[in-house]
C-alpha positions, 0 to 999 in steps of 0.5 A, a space after each residue: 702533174 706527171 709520174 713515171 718510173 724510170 724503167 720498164 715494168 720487168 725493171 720494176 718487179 726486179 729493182 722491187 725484189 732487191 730492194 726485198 732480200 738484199 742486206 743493205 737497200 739503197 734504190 737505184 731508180 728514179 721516180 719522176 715528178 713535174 710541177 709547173 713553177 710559181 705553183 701556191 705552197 700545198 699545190 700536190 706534187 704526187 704521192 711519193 710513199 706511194 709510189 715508192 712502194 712505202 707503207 704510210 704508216 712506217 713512214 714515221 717509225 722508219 725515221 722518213 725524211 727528204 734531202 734536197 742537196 744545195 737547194 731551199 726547202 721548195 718541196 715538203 712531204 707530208 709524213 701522214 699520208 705520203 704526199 709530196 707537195 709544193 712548200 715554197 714559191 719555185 722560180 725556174 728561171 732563178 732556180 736554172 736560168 736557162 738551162 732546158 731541163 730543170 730539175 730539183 732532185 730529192 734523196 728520201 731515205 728510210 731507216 729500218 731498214 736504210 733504203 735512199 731513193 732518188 727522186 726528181 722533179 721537173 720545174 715546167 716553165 710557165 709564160 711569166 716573164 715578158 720579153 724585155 728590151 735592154 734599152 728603151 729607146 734606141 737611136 741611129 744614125 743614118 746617111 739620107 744618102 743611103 740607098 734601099 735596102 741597106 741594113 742596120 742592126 737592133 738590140 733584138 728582145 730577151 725573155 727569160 722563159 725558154 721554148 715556146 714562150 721564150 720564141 719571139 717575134 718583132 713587129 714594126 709600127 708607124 713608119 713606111 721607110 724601115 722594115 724588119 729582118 729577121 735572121 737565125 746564125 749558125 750559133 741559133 742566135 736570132 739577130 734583128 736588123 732594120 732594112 731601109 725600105 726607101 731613100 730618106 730625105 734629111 731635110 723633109 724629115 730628119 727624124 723618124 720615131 717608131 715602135 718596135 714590138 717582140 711578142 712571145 709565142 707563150 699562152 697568154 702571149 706576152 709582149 714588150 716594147 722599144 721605141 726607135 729614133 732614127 735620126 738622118 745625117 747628111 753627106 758621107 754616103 761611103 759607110 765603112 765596111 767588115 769583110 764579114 758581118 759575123 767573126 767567130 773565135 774560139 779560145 780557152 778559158 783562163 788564157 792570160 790578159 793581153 792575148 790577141 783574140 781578133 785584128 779586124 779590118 773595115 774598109 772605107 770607100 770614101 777619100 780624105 777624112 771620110 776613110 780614116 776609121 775607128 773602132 769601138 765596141 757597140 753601144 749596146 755590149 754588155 758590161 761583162 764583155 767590156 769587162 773582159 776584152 777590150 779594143 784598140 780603137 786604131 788597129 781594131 785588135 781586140 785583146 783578152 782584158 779580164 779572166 775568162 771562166 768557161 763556168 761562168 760564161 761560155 759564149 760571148 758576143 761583141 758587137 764592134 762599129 767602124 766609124 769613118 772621120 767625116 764631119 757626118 760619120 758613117 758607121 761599119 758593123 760587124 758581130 764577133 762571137 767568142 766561144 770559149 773552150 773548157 779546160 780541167 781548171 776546177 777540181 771535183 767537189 766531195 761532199 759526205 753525209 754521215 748515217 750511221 756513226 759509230 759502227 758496232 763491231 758487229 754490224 754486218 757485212 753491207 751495212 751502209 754508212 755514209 753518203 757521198 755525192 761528188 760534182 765537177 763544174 767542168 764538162 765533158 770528160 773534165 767533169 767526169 768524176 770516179 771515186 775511190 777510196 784509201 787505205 784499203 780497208 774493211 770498207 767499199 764505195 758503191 755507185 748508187 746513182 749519177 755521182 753518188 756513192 754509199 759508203 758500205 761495210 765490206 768486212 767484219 771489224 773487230 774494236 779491239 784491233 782498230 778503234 777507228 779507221 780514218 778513210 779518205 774518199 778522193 774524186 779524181 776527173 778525166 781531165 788531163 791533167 786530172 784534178 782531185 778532192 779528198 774528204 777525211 771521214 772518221 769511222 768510230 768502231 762502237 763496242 760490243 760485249 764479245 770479250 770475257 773477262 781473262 786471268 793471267 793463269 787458270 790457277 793461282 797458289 797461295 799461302 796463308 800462316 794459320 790463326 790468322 786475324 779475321 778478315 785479313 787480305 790474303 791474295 788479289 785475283 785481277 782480270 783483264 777485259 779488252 772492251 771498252 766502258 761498261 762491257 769492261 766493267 769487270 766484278 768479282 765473286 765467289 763461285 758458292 759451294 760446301 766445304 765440308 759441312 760448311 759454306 765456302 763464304 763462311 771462310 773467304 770473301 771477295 771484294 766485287 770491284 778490287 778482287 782483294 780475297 779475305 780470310 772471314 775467320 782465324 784457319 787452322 792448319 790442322 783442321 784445313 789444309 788445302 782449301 781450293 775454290 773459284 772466283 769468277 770475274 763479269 762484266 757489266 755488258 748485255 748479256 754479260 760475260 764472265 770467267 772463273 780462275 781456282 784459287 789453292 789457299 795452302 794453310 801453313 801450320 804454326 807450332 800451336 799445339 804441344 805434344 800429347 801421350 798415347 795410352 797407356 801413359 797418357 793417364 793422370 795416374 802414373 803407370 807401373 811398370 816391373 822391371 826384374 832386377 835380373 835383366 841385362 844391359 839395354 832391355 827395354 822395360 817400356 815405350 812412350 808413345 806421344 803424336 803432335 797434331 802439328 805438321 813437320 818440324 813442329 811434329 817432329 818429337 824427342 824424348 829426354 829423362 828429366 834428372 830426379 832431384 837427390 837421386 844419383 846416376 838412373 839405371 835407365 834412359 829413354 831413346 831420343 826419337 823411340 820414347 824406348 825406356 831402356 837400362 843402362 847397366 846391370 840393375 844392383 841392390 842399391 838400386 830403389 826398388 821403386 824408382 820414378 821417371 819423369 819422361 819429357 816429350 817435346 817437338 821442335 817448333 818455335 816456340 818448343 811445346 813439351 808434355 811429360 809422362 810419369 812411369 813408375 819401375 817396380 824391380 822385384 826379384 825372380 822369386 816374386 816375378 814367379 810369385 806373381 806369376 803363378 798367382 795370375 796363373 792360378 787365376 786362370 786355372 780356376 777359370 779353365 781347368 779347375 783349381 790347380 795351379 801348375 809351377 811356371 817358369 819366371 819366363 813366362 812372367 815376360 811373355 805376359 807383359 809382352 803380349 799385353 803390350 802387343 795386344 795394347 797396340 794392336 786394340 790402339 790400331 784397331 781404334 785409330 783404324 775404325 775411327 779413321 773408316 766411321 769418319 764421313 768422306 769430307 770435301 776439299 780439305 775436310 779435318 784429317 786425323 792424326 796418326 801414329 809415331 813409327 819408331 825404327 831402330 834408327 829413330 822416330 819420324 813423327 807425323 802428326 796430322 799426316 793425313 791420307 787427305 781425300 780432296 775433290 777439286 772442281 774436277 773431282 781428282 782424289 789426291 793424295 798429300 803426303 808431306 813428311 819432314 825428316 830429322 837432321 840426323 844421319 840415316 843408313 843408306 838403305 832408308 827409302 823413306 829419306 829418299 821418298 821425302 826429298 822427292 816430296 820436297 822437291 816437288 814443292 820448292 820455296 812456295 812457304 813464306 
């Protein structure tokens, strides 16, 4: 066994540093073996992991393995220690006939990282086939009258072994007529002839038989034998003869039947019958060239008869005789050696060996794919075979050895854009014209999870009635993720969070597969406007990706809450009120104050006096949006002196809720306004200034019950504000409080739940809804709250249902 490195000791260092730091690892050395052929299985071959600088202990982990292209398993390695060894019986001579150099060339390849070695091993011949005569016995014919040194071809020996083993040499036994000559043609072809050493005498001996030898030159020296009978005719001493003895053509492969290789010509001394000739090919031409060319036994041209393939056989020798009529026929000899020329007739071969399939979209630049060995039958510059590759894509081929290619990843690929990419590797020869092959590989694009699930829109609005059902549907989110299987297995859930002192999962849920939002409980508007929160979408790749998209639940409000009456009239007891029976036309005597805890339309109150029964036309009506209690015309005598009203509050909803508040008008005099008057002046005289009572002016009487109410208000205001102030910063749409009815002169904009509403998205904005609904009724030019409203309005176009 021998082993050698292909390359000096400074190639090695090298070749072991790239083989180090480079991405991808393909070697591009040869180590180099030699066994001798018909060596017993298990005979060593050399230690591989070894000398291929592997670790044997990686070599079961890094998937070790041996590709042996287009040959039997004649070769093995052992995985436990890394020796090469022979597996089966090696026959040189059935492996490469007669090629010089015989070789088995192996691919090892390791994974983890890839790396592929060429590895060749040379089969040594041995001295195993013996030299071998294709026929037995050979007979010839020979003219007693044929003088000394006259010559006579031989079927020389073949041995199949070549060098020194396949060099023979012939030895002549038994006969002292004949000798042997040996000669070497420039085709370095070795012919034997027979040279006569002295005359024959047919009729003192007409037979000669003898052995003929041929010994190799191999240890031990093999030998094989033929026996010759030479037989000795008389008369016709004129033999015919060639011009030369050795004719050499040369012809392309594939030329058409019939063609015209040779017109031989031999000439006969003699006269009559003993000059005519005829031609023939020799008795020991072998069937493939009787199969391919044939003779015309009179002209003695010789004609293609059979197809010529330069790959199969490149050389052919045609032994032809020329036999003269005589009744003791003499023959003529000659030797026609037919070289054939290569032509561009075999198109390359392209075989592809697939490592790595499917390609993650993340593999790197470098990354070897595939293998790809290329062969050509044709020699010289017809076998030389370049490879290329189509279209042009994120993929290259890179020579590793003699004819072949690995199939590397040049660029990043993206499975999103292209799935698979379907390449065509074509091997194009150097003949003219070239000849090509093309193979198809398939590159799959493996996915990888780089892709987030996406919304349509970062926010979406929707609009839910209050006091809907528990666990109705409310809105669907969907998002998208371009990936593929699981990584685009997309999932749904709430990004948790407190809304107000409550959790958000105690309002709304979402399905995890269909992204269907419920409502988990019946929302009120008044309580919860706007509620704002987030649902993120993931997938199911590793690690997992995922978004968020916000989510605007307005709560639309629904007429369910009926109007209620502001101190001080909201009591069960009617309240009193004394009007003078002086007062004139359009004096206000009293105001009812009502809100609505609805929004809009249905908070929008108007105020109606319901008719007494039995009594006639009221001195007094109540404004339509005010709630202003007023009189009609002058108050007369006939008037009840205590009159009740009955006021009707309702808003404008669907269906109409109303409440009512009962006022009591008590009309007294001036005298007893002054009575009364002094009366709670005395009252306050004695806590201030002792106990007189100074006279007052029944005016003053109305200044009281115009400070009362005043004061009235403003302790209302003082209670709604502080209440308002103690109340604790809620979150995202934390219950509101109601506000008061304003009244103008024109009418009564009433907003009820109409909140300064704080509301903390995820960016922690504070805004500001105001919402306000405006009465169909005309409103002076100058009114800025119209103008502000349908700002407001047009903000928020048609987005209710």
């Amino acid at each position: 066994m021998s082993f050698s490195w292909g390359g000096g000791l400074g190639a090695r260092h090298l070749l072991f540093l790239i083989l180090l730091y480079t991405t991808w690892k393909v070697g591009s050395s040869q180590v180099h073996y030699s066994v001798p052929e018909e060596a017993k299985h298990g005979t060593f071959v050399g230690r591989i992991a070894q000398d291929l600088g592997l670790e044997v202990a990686d070599l079961v982990p890094r998937l070790f393995r041996v590709v042996s292209k287009g040959r039997r398993d004649y070769l093995e390695v052992n995985a436990q220690n890394g020796v090469l060894f022979v597996n089966s019986r090696i026959d040189r001579e059935e492996l490469c006939g007669r090629i010089p150099v015989c070789s088995i060339h192996l691919e090892v390849i390791v994974d983890k990282p890839l790396q592929v070695f060429h590895v060749e091993v040379e089969i040594k011949d041995i001295n195993d086939n013996p030299p071998v005569f294709l026929v037995k016995q050979q007979k010839l014919f020979i003219l007693e009258s044929r003088p000394a040194d006259s010559r006579f071809p031989l079927e020389g020996a073949s041995d199949a072994d070549i060098g020194a083993n396949a060099e023979l040499l012939y030895k002549l036994s038994g006969t002292e007529y004949f000798t042997l000559d040996i000669n070497t043609n420039e085709e370095e072809t070795k012919s034997v002839e027979l040279v006569l050493k002295k005359s024959l005498d047919r009729e003192e001996t007409p037979e000669h038989n003898f052995l003929l030898t041929a010994t190799d030159q191999g240890k031990p020296e093999l030998t094989g034998t033929a026996q010759l009978l030479i037989i000795v005719l008389d008369a016709n001493d004129n033999a015919p003869a060639f011009d030369k003895s050795i004719y050499n053509v040369r012809l392309l492969e594939n030329i058409p039947n019939g063609t015209l290789v040779i017109r031989l010509n031999a000439s006969d001394a003699d006269e009559g019958v003993n000059k005519e000739i005829r031609y023939h090919f020799g008795s020991l031409v072998l069937a493939n060239v009787r199969s391919r060319f044939s003779i015309d036994s009179n002209t003695g041209e010789i004609r293609v008869n059979g197809n010529l393939d330069y790959e199969e056989c490149n050389v052919y020798e045609i032994k032809v005789e020329a036999v003269d009529r005589s009744y003791f026929p003499l023959t003529g000899h000659c030797k026609v050696m037919v070289k054939l020329l290569d032509v561009n007739d075999n198109a390359p071969q392209v075989s592809v060996t697939s490592l790595s399939l499917p390609v993650l979209e993340d593999a790197q630049p470098g990354t070897v794919i595939a293998l790809v060995s290329v062969f050509d039958r044709d020699s010289g510059a017809n076998g030389q075979v370049t490879c290329s590759l189509s279209p042009f894509g994120p993929f290259t081929l890179v020579s590793t050895f003699r004819n072949y290619y690995s199939l590397v990843l040049h660029s990043s690929v993206d499975r999103e854009s292209v799935s698979a990419y379907e390449i065509v590797v074509t091997a194009r020869d150097g003949g003219t014209p070239a000849l090509w092959a093309t193979a198809s590989v398939s590159v799959g694009i493996g996915d990888v999870n780089d892709n987030p699930p996406s919304f349509e829109q970062p926010v979406y609005t929707v609009f839910v009635k209050e006091n809907n059902p528990p666990g109705c549907h409310i809105f669907t989110v969907s998002a998208s993720d371009p990936d593929a299987q699981e990584n685009a297995l997309v999932s749904y859930s709430l990004v948790e969070r407190r809304v107000g002192e409550r959790p958000l999962s105690s309002y709304v849920s979402v399905h995890s597969e269909s992204g269907k939002v419920y409502a988990l409980q019946p929302l009120d508007h008044e309580e919860l406007e706007l509620l704002q929160f987030q649902v993120s979408a993931r997938d199911a790749g590793f690690p997992p990706l995922g978004s968020n998209v916000s989510l605007q639940v307005f709560v639309l409000d629904e007429n369910d809450n009926a109007p209620a009456i502001l101190p001080p009239h909201a009591g069960v007891s009617p309240v009193t009120e004394l009007v003078l029976e002086s007062v004139a036309v359009g004096h206000v005597v009293t105001k009812i104050r009502a809100v609505d805890a609805d929004s809009g339309y249905n908070a929008w109150l108007s105020y109606e006096l319901l008719p007494e029964v039995g009594v006639g036309r009221s001195p007094f009506r109540v404004g339509l949006y005010t709630g202003e209690i007023s009189t009609t015309r002058a108050l007369e005598d006939s008037d009840a002196s205590r009159q009740t009203l009955l006021v009707l509050v309702k808003d404008h909803g669907k269906p109409v809720l109303s409440a009512t508040a009962t006022v009591i008008l008590s009309l007294v005099e001036n005298r007893q306004a002054f009575k009364t008057s002094s009366s709670a002046s005395g009252v306050l005289g004695k806590a201030g200034m002792g106990k007189e009572t100074a006279p007052m002016d029944v005016n003053v009487y109305l200044v009281i019950a115009i400070c009362s109410v005043s004061s009235l208000l403003v302790v209302s205001l003082l209670l709604y504000v502080a209440l308002r102030c103690s109340a604790p910063a809620k979150g995202v749409c934390g219950p509101g409080k109601p506000t008061l009815v304003c009244s103008s002169e024109v009418g009564s904009l009433s907003y009820s739940q109409h909140r300064g509403q704080k509301v903390y998205s995820w960016d922690v904005i504070t805004k500001n809804d105001l919402m306000a609904f405006t009465p169909n009724l005309p409103q002076p030019p100058s009114s800025r709250e119209g103008d502000q409203t349908q700002e407001v309005v047009m903000e928020h176009p048609g987005k209710c249902p």
